[in-house]
N, C-alpha and C positions, 0 to 999 in steps of 0.2 A: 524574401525570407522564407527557407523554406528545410524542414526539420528531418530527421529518420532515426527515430530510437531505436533499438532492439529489443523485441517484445520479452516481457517477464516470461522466465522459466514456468509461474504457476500459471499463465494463462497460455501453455500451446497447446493449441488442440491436435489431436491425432483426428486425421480424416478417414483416415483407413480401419479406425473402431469407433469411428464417429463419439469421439468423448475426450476430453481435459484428463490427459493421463497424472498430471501431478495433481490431482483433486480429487478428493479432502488434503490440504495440508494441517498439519499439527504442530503445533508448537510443545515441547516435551520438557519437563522442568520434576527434578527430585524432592522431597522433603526440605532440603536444607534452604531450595529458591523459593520454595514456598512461603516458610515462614519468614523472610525477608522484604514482608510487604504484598501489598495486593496486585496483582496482574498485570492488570488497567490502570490508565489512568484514574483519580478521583475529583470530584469537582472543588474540591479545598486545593488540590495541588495545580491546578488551571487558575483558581482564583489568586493564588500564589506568586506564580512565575509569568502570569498573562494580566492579571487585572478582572478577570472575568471569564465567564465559560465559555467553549469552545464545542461545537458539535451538537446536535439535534438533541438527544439524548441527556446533555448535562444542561440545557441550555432551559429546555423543559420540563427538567428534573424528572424525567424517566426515571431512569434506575444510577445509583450510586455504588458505584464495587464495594464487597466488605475488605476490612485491612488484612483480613488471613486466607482471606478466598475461602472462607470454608462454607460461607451460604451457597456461592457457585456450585460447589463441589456437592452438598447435597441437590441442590438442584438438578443436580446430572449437564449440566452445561461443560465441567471437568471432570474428565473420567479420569477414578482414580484406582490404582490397583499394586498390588505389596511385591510382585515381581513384573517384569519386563514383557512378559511371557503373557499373563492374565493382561496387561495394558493392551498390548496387541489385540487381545480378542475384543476388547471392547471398541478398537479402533478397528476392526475389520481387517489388518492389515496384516501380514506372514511374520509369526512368530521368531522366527530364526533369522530373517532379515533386520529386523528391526533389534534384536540381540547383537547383532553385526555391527550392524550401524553405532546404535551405543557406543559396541568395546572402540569401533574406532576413533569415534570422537573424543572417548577418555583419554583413549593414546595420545588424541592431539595435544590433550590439556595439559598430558604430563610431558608433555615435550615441549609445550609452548608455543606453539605452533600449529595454523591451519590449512595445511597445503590444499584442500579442496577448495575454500571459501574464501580463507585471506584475512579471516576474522583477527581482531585485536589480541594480543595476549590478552591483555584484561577483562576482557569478554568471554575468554573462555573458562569454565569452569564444569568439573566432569557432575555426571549422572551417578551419583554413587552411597546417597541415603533415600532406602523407601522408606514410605510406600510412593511410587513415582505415578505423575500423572501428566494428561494430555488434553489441551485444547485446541479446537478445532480451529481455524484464521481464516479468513475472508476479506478478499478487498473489498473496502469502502468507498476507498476516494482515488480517483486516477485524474492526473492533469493531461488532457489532450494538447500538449505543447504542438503536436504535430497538425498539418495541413493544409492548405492552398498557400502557394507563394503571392503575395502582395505588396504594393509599393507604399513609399510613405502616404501618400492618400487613402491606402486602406484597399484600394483596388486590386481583383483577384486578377494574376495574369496566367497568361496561355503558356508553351511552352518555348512562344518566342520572345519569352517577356515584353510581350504587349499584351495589359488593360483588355478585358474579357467584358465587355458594354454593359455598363448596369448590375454590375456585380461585385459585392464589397466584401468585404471579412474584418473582425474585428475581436479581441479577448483571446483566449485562449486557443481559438482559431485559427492556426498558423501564426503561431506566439512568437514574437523576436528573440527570446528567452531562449528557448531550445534545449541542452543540457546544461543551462546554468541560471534555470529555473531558483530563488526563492523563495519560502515562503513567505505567501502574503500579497504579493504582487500580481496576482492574476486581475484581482477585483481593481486597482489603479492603473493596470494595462486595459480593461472593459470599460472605462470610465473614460483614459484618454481617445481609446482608439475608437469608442465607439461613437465618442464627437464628432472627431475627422469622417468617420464615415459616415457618419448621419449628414454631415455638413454637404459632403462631396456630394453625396445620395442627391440633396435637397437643391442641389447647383446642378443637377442634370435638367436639361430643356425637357420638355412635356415631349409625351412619344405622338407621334402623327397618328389622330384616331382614324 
């Protein structure tokens, strides 16, 4: 069992300027998506749809998003600014480019269509009441579906699929999953698998001191 995703667009690194060329990403949203609700998740709407919270953060009642985002927004967490042009500067990023980008993606929305991305019709909706703002995105959570091939006993093999002695894997560790990964099943893939290989582990003869 053994996996090869293609790594995310935000995490390639440029080795030749030693740096994550698509970072900072931003997420860019108008007036109109604003007032629409709040950003984030809220821990009533996990309690809601799940039974209960979900994530470090709601779990421990850290912080709770407000419903207009506008605590954010004074916070400076959401920069916000009345043209496209001042957003830019707050985000560091080239003024004209980022005007570009916009007018394109409106064109998509008014055509219906996302030839760069593929996005839903109904997901797109243009950029077109200020004052518009910008937050900043970060991954969180990444599933290592990927890594060492093993057999049903959990055993890591070589590249002649033969059992590497004394060597197991188990969870999300060379996951059987691969791209048709679930949510939720990681923690019942570490549970089963990690029997088996505790089992197998525990059936190995003592090494010759």
């Amino acid at each position: 069992m053994i996996h090869r995703k293609a790594p995310l667009e935000i995490l390639f690194f440029d080795h030749d300027r030693a740096e994550y060329r698509n970072l900072p990403a931003y997420m860019l949203f108008d007036e109109t998506y604003r007032r629409k609700g709040p950003i984030a998740s809220k821990l009533a709407q996990f309690q809601e749809l799940w039974g209960g919270a979900v994530g470090y953060a709601m779990i421990h009642k850290i912080y709770d998003w407000s419903e207009d985002n506008q605590a954010e927004i004074d916070e400076g967490w959401i920069f916000q600014a009345d043209t496209l042009a001042g957003l830019a500067g707050k985000m560091g990023t080239d003024a004209a480019a980022l005007e570009e980008t916009v007018r394109r993606f409106n064109q998509h929305c008014t055509e219906s269509r996302d030839p760069q991305f593929g996005r839903s019709e109904k997901s797109l909706a243009p950029l077109a009441k200020p004052p518009y703002y910008a937050l900043e995105l970060a991954l969180t959570l990444v599933n290592t579906q990927g890594g060492p091939k093993h057999n049903k006993n959990c055993q890591v093999l070589d590249f002649n699929d033969k059992p590497i002695p004394r060597l197991y894997a188990a969870g999300e560790l060379g996951s059987f999953f691969g791209f048709l990964y679930q949510g939720g099943t990681n923690y019942p893939e570490a549970w089963a698998f990690g029997q088996i290989a505790g089992k197998s582990a525990a059936a190995e003869p003592p090494r010759d001191k």
